[in-house]
VOPAGU-2260 file (C-alpha; in pm, 1 decimal, decimal comma):
REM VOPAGU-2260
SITE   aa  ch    i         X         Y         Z
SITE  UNK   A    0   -1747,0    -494,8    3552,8
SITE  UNK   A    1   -1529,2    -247,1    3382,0
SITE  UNK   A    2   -1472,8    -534,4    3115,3
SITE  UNK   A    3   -1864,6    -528,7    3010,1
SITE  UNK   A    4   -1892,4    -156,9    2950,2
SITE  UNK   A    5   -1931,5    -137,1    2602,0
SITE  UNK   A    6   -2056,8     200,4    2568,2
SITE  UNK   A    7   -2165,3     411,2    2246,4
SITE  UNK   A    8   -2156,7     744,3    2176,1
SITE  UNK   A    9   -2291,7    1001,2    1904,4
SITE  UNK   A   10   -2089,6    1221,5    1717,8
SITE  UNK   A   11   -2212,3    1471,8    1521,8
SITE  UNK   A   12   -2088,4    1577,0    1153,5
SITE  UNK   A   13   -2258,5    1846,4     943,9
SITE  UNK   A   14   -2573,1    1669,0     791,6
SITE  UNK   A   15   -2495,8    1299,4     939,5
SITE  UNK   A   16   -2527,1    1151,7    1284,7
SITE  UNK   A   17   -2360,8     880,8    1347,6
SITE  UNK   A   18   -2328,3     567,8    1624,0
SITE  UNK   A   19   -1976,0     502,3    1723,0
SITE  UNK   A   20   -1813,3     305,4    1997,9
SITE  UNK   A   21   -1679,0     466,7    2234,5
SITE  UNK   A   22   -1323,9     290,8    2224,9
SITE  UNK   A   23   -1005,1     461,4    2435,8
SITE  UNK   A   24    -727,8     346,5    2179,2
SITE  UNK   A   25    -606,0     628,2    1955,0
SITE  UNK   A   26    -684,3     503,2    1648,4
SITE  UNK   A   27    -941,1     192,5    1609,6
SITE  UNK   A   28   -1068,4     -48,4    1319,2
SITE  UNK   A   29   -1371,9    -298,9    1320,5
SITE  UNK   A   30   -1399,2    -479,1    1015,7
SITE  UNK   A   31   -1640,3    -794,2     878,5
SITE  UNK   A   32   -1427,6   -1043,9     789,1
SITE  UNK   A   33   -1593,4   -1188,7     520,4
SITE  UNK   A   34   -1620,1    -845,6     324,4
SITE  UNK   A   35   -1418,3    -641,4     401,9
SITE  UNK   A   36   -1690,4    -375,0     525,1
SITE  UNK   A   37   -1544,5    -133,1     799,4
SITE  UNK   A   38   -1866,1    -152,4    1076,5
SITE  UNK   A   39   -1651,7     141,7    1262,3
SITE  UNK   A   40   -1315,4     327,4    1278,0
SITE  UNK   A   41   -1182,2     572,8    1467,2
SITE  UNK   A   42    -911,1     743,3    1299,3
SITE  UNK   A   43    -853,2     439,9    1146,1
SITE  UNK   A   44    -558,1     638,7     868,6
SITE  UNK   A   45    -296,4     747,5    1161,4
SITE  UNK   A   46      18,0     605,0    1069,3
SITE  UNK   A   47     137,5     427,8    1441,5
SITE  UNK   A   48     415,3     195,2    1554,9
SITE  UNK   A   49     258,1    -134,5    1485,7
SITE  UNK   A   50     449,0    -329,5    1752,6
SITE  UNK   A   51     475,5    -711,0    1712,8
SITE  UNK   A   52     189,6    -629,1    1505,5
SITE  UNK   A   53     443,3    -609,1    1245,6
SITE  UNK   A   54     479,1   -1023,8    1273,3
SITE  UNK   A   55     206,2   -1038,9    1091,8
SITE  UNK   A   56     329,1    -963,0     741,4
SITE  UNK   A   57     618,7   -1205,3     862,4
SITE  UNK   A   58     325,5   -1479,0     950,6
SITE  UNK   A   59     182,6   -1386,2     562,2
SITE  UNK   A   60     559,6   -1442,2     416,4
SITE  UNK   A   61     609,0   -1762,8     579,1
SITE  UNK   A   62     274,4   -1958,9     523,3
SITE  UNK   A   63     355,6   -1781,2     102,7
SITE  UNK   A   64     667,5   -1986,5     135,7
SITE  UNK   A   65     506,7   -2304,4     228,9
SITE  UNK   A   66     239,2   -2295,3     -28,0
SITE  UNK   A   67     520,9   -2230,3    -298,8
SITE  UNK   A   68     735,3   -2498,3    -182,6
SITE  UNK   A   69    1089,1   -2280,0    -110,1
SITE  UNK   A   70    1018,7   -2402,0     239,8
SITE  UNK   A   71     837,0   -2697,8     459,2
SITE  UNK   A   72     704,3   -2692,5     789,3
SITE  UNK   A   73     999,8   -2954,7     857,8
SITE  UNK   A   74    1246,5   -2761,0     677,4
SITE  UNK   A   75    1510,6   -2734,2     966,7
SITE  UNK   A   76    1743,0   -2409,6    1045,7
SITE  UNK   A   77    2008,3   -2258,9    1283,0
SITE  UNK   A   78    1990,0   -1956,2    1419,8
SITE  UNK   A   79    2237,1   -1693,0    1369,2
SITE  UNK   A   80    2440,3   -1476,2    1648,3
SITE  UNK   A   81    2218,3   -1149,9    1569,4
SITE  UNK   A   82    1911,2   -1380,7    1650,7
SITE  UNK   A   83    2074,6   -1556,4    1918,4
SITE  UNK   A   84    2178,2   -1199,8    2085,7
SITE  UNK   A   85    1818,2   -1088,1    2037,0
SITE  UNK   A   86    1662,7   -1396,9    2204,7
SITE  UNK   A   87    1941,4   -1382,9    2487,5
SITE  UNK   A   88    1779,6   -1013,0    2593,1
SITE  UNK   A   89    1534,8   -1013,5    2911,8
SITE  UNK   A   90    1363,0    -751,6    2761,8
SITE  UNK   A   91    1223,4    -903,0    2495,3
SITE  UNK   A   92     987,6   -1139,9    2444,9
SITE  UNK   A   93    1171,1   -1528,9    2419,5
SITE  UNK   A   94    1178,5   -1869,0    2451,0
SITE  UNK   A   95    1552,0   -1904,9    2477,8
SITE  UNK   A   96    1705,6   -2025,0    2155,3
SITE  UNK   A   97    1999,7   -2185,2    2126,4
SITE  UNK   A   98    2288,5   -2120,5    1917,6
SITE  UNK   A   99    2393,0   -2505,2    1847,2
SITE  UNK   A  100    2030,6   -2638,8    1790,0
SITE  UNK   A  101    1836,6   -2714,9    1437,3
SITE  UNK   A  102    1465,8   -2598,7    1459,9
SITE  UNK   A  103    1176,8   -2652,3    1216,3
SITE  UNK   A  104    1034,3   -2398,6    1038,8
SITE  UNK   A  105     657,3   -2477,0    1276,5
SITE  UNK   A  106     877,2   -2463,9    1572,7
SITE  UNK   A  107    1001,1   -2125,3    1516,0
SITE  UNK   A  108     663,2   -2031,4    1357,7
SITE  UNK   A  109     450,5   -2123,7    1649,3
SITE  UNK   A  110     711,5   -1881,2    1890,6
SITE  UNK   A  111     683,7   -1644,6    1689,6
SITE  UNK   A  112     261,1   -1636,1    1640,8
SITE  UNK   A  113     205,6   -1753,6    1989,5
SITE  UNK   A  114     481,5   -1630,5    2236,2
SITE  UNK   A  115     541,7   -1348,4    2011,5
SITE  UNK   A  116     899,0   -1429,0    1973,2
SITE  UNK   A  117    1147,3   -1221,5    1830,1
SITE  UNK   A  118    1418,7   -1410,8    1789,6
SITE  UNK   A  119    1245,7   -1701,5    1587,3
SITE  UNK   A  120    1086,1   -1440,2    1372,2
SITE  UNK   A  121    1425,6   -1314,5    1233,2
SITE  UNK   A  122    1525,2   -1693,9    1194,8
SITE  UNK   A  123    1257,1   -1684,8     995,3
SITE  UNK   A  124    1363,8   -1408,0     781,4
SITE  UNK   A  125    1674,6   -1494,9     773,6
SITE  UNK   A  126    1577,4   -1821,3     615,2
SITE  UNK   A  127    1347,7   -1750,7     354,2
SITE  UNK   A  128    1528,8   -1433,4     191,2
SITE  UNK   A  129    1883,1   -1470,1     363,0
SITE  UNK   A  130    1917,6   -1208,2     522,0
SITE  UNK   A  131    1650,8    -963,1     737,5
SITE  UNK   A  132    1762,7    -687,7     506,1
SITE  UNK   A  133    1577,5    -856,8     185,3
SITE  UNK   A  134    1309,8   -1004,1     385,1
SITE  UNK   A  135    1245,0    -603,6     440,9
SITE  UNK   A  136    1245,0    -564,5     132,8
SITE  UNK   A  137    1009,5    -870,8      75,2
SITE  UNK   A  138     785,6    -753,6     354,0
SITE  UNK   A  139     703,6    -411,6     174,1
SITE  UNK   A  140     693,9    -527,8    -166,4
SITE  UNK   A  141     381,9    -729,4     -55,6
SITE  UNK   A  142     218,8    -510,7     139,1
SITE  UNK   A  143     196,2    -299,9    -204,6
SITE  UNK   A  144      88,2    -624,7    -388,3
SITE  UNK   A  145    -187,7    -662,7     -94,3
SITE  UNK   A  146    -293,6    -298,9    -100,1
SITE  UNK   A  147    -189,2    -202,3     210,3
SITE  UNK   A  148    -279,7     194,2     182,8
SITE  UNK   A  149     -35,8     289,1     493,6
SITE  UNK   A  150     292,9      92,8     593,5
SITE  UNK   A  151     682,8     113,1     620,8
SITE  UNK   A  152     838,9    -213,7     722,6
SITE  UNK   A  153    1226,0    -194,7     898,1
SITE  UNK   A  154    1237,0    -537,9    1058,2
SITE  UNK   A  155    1028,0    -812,3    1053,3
SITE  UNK   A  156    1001,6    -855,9    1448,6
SITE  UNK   A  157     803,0    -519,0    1530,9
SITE  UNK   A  158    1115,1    -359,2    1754,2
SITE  UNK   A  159    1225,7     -64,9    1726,0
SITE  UNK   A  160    1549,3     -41,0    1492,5
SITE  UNK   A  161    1717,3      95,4    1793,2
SITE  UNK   A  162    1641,2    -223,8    2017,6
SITE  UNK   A  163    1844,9    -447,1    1771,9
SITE  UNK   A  164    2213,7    -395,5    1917,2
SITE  UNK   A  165    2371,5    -227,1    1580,3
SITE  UNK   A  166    2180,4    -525,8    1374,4
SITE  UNK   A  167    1943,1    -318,5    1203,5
SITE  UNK   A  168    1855,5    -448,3     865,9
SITE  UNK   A  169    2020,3    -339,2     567,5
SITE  UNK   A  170    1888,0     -71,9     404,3
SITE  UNK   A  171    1740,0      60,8     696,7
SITE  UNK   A  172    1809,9     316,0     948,8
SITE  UNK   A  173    1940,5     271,0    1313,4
SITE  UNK   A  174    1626,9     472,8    1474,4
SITE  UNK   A  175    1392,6     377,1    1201,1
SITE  UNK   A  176    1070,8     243,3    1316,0
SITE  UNK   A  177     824,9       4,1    1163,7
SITE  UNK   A  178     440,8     210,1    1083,7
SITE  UNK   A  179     138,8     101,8    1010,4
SITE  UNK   A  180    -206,1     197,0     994,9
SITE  UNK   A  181    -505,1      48,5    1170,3
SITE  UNK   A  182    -730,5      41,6     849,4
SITE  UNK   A  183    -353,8    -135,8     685,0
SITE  UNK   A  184    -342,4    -371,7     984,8
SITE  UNK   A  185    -703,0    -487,5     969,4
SITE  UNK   A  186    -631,7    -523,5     544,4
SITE  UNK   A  187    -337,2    -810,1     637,2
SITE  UNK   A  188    -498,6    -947,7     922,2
SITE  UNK   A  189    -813,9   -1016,2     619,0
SITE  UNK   A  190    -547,3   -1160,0     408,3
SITE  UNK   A  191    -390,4   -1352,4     637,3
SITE  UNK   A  192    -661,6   -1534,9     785,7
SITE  UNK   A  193    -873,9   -1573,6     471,6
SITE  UNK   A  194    -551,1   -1700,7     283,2
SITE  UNK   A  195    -398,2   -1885,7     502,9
SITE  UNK   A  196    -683,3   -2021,5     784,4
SITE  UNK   A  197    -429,8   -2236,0     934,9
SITE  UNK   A  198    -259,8   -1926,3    1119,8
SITE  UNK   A  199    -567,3   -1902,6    1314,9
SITE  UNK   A  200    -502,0   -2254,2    1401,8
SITE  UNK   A  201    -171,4   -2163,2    1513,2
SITE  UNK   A  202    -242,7   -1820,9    1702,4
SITE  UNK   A  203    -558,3   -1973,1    1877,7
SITE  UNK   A  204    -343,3   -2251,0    2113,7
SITE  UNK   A  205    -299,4   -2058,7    2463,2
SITE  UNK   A  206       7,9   -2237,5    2588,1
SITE  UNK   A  207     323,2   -2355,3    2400,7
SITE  UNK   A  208     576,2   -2630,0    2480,5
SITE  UNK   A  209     953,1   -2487,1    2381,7
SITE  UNK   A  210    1282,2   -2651,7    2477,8
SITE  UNK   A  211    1107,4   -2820,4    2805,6
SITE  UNK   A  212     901,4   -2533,0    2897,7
SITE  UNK   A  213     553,7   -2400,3    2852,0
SITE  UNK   A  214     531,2   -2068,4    2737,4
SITE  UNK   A  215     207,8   -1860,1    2733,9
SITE  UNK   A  216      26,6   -1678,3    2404,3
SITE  UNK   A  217      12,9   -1291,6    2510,3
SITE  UNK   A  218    -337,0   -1290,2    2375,2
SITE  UNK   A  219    -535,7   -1233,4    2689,6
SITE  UNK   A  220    -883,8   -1305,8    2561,9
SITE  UNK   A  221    -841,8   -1666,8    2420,5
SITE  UNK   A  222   -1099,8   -1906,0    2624,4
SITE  UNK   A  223    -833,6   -2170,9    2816,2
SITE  UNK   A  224    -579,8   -1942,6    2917,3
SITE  UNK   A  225    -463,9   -2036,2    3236,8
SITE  UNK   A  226    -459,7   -1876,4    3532,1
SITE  UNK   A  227    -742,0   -1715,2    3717,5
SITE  UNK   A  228    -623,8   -1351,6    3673,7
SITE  UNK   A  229    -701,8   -1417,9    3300,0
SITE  UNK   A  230   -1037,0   -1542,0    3317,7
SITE  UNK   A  231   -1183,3   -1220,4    3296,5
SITE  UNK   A  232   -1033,8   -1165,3    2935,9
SITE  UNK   A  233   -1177,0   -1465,4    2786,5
SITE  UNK   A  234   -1409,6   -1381,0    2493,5
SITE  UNK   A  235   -1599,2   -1632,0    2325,5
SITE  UNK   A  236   -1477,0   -1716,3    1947,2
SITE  UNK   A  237   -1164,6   -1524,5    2008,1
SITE  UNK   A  238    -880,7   -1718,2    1786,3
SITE  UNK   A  239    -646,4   -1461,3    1732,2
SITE  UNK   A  240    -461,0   -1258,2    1608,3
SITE  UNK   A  241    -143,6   -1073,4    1710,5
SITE  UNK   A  242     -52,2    -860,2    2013,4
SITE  UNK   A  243     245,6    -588,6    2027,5
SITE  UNK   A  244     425,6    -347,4    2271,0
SITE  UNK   A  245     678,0    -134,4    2281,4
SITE  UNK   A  246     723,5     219,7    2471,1
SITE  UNK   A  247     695,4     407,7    2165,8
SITE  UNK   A  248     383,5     229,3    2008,5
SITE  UNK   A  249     200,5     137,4    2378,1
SITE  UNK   A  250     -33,4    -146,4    2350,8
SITE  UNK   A  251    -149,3    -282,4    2020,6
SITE  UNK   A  252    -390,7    -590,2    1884,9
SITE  UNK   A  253    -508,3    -682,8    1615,6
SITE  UNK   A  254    -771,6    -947,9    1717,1
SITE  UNK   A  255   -1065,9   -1167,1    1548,2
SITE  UNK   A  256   -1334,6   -1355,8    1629,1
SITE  UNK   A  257   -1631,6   -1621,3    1534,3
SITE  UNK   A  258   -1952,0   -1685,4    1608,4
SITE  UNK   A  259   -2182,5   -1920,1    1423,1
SITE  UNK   A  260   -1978,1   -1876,0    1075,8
SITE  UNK   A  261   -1963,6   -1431,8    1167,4
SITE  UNK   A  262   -1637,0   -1367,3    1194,4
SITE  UNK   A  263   -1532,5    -936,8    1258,8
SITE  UNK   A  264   -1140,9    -844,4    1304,1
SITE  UNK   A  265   -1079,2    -560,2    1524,8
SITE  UNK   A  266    -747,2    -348,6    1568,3
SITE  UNK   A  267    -677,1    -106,4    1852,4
SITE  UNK   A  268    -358,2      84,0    1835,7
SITE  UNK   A  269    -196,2     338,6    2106,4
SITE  UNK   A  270    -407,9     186,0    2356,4
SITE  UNK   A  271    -251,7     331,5    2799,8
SITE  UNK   A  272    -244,6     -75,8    2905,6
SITE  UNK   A  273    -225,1    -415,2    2784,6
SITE  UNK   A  274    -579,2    -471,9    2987,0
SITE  UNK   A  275    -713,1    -190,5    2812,7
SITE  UNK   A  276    -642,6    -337,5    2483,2
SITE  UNK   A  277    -831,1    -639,9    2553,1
SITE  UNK   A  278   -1103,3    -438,3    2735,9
SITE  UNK   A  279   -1110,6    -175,2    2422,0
SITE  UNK   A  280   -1136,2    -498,7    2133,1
SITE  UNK   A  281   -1437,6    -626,6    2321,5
SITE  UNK   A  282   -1640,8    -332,0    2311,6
SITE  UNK   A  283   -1574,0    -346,3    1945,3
SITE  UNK   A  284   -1644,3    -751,0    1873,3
SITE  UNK   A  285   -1970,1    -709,5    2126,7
SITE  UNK   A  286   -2048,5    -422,8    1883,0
SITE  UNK   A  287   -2027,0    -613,9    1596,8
SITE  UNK   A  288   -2210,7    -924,7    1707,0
SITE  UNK   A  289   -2452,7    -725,9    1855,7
SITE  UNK   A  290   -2572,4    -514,2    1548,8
SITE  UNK   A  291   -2469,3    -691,8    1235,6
SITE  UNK   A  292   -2512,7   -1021,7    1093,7
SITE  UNK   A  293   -2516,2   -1147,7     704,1
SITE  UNK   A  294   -2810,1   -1166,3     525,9
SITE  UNK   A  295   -2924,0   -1227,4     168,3
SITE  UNK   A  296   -3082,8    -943,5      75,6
SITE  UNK   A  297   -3171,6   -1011,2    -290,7
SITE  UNK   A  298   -3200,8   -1354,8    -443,1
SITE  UNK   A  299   -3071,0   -1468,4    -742,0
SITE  UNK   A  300   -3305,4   -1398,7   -1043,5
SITE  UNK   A  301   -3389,5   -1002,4    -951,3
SITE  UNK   A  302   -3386,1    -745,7   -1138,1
SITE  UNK   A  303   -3495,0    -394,0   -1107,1
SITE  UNK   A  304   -3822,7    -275,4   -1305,0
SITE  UNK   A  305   -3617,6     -60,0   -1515,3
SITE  UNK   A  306   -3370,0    -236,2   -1629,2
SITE  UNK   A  307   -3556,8    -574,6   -1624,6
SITE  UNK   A  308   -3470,9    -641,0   -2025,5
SITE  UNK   A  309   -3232,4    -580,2   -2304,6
SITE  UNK   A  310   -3280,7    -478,7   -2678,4
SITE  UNK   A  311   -3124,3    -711,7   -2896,1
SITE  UNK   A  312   -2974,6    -657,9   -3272,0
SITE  UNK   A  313   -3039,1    -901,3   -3535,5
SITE  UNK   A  314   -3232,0   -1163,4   -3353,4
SITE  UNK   A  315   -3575,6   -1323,0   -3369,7
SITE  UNK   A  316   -3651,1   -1144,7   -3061,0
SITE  UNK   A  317   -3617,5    -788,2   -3029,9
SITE  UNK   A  318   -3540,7    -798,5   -2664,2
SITE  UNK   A  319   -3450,4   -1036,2   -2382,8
SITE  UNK   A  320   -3480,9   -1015,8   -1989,1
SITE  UNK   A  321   -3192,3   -1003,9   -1780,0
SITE  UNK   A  322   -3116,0   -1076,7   -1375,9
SITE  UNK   A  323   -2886,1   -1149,2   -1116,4
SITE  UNK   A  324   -2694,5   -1487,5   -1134,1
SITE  UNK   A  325   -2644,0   -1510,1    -797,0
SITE  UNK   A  326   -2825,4   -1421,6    -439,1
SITE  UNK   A  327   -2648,7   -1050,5    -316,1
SITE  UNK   A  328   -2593,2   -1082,1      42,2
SITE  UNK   A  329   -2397,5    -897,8     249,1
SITE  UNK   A  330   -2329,7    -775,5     631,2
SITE  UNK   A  331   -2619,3    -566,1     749,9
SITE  UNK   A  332   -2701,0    -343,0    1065,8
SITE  UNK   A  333   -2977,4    -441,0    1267,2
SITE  UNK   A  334   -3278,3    -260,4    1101,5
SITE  UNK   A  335   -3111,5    -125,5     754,5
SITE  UNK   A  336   -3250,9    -381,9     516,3
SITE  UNK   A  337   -3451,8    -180,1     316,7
SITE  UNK   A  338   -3122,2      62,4     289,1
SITE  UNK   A  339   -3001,2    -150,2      15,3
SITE  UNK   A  340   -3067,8    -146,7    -385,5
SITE  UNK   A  341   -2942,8    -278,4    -637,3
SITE  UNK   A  342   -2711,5    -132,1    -933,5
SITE  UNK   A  343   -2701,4    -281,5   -1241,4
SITE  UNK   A  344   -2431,6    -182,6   -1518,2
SITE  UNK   A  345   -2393,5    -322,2   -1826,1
SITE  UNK   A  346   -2088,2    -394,7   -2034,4
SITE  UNK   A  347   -1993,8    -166,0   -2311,8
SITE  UNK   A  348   -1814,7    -459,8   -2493,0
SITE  UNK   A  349   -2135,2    -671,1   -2485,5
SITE  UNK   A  350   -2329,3    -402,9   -2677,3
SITE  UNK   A  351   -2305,5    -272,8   -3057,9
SITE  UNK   A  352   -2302,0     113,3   -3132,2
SITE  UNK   A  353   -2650,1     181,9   -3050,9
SITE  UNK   A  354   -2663,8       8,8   -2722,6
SITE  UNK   A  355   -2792,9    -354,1   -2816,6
SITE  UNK   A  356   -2712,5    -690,5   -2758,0
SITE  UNK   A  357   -2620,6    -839,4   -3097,9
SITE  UNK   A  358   -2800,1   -1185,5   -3124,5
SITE  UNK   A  359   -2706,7   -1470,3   -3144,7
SITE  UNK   A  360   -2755,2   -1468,3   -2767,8
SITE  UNK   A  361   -2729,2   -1702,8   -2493,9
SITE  UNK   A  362   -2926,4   -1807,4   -2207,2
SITE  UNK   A  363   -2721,1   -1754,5   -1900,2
SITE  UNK   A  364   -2471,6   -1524,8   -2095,9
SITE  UNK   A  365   -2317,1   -1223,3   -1850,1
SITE  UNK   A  366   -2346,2    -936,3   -1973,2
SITE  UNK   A  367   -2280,1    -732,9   -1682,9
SITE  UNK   A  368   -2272,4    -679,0   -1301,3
SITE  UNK   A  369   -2517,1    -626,5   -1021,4
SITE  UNK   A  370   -2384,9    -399,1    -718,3
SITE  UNK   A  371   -2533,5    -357,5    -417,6
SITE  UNK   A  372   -2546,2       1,2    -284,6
SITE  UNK   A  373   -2559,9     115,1      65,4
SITE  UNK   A  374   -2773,1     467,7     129,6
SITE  UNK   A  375   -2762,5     449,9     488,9
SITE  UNK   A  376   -2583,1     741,2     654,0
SITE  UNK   A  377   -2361,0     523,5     833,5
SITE  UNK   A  378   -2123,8     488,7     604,8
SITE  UNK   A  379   -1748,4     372,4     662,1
SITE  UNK   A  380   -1677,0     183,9     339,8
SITE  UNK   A  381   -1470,9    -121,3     270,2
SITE  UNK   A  382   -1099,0    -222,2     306,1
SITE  UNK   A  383   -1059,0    -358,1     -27,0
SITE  UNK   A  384   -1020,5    -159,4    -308,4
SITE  UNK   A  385   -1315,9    -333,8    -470,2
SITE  UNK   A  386   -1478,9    -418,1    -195,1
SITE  UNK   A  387   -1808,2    -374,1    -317,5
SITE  UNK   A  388   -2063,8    -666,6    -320,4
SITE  UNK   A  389   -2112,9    -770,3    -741,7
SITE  UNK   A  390   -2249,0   -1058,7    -923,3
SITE  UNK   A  391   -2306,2   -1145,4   -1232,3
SITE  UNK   A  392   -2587,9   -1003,2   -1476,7
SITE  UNK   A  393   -2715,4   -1287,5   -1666,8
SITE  UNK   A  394   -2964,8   -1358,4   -1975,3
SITE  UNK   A  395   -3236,5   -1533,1   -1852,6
SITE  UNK   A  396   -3348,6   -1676,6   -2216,8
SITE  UNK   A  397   -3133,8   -1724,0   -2571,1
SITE  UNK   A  398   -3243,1   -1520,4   -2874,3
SITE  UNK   A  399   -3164,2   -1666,1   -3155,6
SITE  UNK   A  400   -2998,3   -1472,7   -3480,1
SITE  UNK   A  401   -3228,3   -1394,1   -3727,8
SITE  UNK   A  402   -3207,3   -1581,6   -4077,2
SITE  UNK   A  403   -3082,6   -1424,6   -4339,5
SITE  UNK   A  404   -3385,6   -1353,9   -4566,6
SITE  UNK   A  405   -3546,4   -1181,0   -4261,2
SITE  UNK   A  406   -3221,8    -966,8   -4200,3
SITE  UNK   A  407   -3194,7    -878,4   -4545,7
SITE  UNK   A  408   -3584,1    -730,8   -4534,0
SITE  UNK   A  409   -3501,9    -562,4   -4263,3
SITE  UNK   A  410   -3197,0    -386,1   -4490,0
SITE  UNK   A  411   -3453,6    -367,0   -4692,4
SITE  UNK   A  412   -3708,0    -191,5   -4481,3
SITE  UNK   A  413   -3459,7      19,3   -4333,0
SITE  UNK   A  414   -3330,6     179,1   -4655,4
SITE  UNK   A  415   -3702,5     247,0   -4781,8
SITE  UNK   A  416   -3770,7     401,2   -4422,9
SITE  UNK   A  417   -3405,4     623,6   -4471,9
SITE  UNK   A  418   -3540,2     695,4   -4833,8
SITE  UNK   A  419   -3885,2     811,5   -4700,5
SITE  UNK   A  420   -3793,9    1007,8   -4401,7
SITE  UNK   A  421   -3556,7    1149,9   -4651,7
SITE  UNK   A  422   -3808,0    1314,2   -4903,4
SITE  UNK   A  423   -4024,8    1394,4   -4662,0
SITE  UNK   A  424   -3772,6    1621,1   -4476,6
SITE  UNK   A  425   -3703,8    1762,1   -4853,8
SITE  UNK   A  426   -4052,3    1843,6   -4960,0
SITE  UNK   A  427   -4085,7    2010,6   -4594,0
SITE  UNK   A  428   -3801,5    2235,8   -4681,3
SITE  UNK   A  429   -3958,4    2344,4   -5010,2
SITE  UNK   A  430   -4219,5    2563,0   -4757,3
């Protein structure tokens, strides 16, 4: 029953109330996948061990390899003695390589994103960038490119530095520790699964045949695992992600799950038990399908009653309307529809001096974007850096550019006007 209880909680900040979930973990993420909008965190910027977490970026690097053809699926490898000692050690987690045997790049893959394996993830490294040492250096590299706001990457397996026998990657330290945050680990966990969708393929199969034996995925909460003791754990939609442990870090997962085209990712880190991990992500996906769901809030063609039209320079119109070229939807809370409006700004370099179109103009040209903006109180912002839902601002009619006689009486009119408003200032002065 304990595995139901997803409680909330209020906490109270000067001027704001807001609903949270009451999750265990020390520091907790929940995140529309879609988006990028953060539905809840709790101290979601704590830099923490990451565990086997840390496979993920590894997961990332590997499916970048495929799609730029330095690697295949098939592409076959041996594995070295550091991987070989590493997948030799009870203590980790391992599907028993061998040092003699050639293994494709899905075989080692699939250990890696299923069994968590160690071993296969440095064989992995060690393949694409020769050595662990560069793939280090590979691994934080793009975790800048991605915007990752908090990381430090040491190995690309998740251990501890000080777990690896003396093997620590160059240009690391022996008691150096891989860090992440939760809002960093929900970030690659977005890129990897809306990049790459086939690791979600891969880190949603339960079991795993290896070398003659069937090894199990550590993620809990996947329907089909077997074994009655697991039942319990099973969470409709679950497909992923990536579990991780170590006595330093405790339990850690970053999971995700879909319902009826709603997928949320969810990260608990620092969390007493592997059961409480799994307990602790639920009450955070039940949360989410619970109280949010996409909806189109404005169709295409609006436009607010202020800024429904454009003046326009040297045309045989003198203005023309302007609206969205696109529906803005987004992920809403049950109830907080009408907490939405729309922004729309306007492109200085599709104006002249004075703040006009310049004609000709046309129909369907952008000349700007349309935000939406949130003034809820609950409030928790986005993962991306630009994470905020635009489209297009479009003309909704042409305007074509006045002919030349009529611009020239305009000139005309215009320097009479200048000449008149001129004298007229002048004879005011004389009294």
């Amino acid at each position: 029953m304990a595995l139901l209880m997803g409680l909330f909680a209020v906490s109270i900040s000067p001027g704001h109330t807001y609903a949270s979930v009451d999750v265990g973990a020390e520091s907790a993420i929940l995140v529309d996948a879609e988006t990028g909008k953060i539905l809840f965190e709790k101290e979601a910027d704590l830099t923490l061990p990451p565990a086997s977490m840390t496979k993920m970026m590894t997961e990332y690097l590997v499916m970048e390899a495929i799609e730029e053809g330095q690697i295949s699926w098939d592409t076959t490898t041996k594995i070295s003695q550091y991987a070989f000692d590493i997948s030799a050690n009870p203590e980790f987690s391992g599907v028993g390589l061998k040092l003699d045997e050639e293994y494709t790049v899905r075989e080692l893959y699939e250990a890696m994103a299923i069994n968590s394996d160690n071993a296969t993830t440095i064989a992995l490294a060690e393949l694409i960038a020769g050595s662990e040492g560069e793939f280090v250096t590979m691994m934080n590299e793009k975790a800048a490119e991605l915007g990752l706001p908090d990381y430090e990457f040491v190995n690309a397996s998740g251990l501890d530095n000080a777990h690896l026998g003396g093997n620590h990657p160059e240009g690391t330290e022996p008691d150096d520790v891989n860090m992440l945050s939760a809002r960093s680990a929900a970030l690659l966990a977005y890129h990897l699964t809306n990049d790459y969708p086939e690791a979600l393929e891969i880190s949603s199969q339960p079991t795993l045949e290896f070398g003659g034996q069937t090894v199990m995925n550590w993620n809990w909460m996947l329907p089909g695992m077997p074994g009655d003791s697991l039942e319990q754990f099973s969470y409709e939609g679950m497909d992923g992600l990536k579990t991780g442990y170590t006595e330093l870090a405790q339990n850690t997962f970053t999971g995700t799950a879909e319902r009826d085209g709603q997928r949320f990712i969810s990260v608990v880190m620092k969390s007493e038990s592997r059961a409480s991990r799994f307990e602790q992500t639920r009450t955070l996906l039940d949360y989410g399908f619970e109280n949010f769901s996409q909806k189109e809030l404005f169709a295409a063609g609006e436009t607010p009653e202020d800024q429904s039209t454009l003046t326009v320079a040297k045309g045989k119109e003198d203005e023309v309307a302007v609206e969205t070229a696109e529906a803005l939807r987004t992920i809403v809370k049950n109830g907080e529809e009408d907490q939405y409006e729309i922004e729309f700004n306007i492109s200085d370099d599709q104006l002249d001096e004075e703040g006009n179109l310049v004609a000709p103009v046309e129909k369907g040209q952008t000349v700007g974007t349309a935000t939406l903006i949130y003034n809820g109180e609950e409030d928790y912002g986005n993962i991306l850096s630009d994470g905020g839902q635009s489209v297009d601002i479009i003309t909704s009619s042409a305007v074509e550019k006045s002919n030349w006689f009529m611009l020239m009486m305009g000139a005309v009119g215009e320097f009479f006007t200048d000449i008149f408003t001129g004298a007229v200032d002048m004879v005011k002065g004389w009294f």
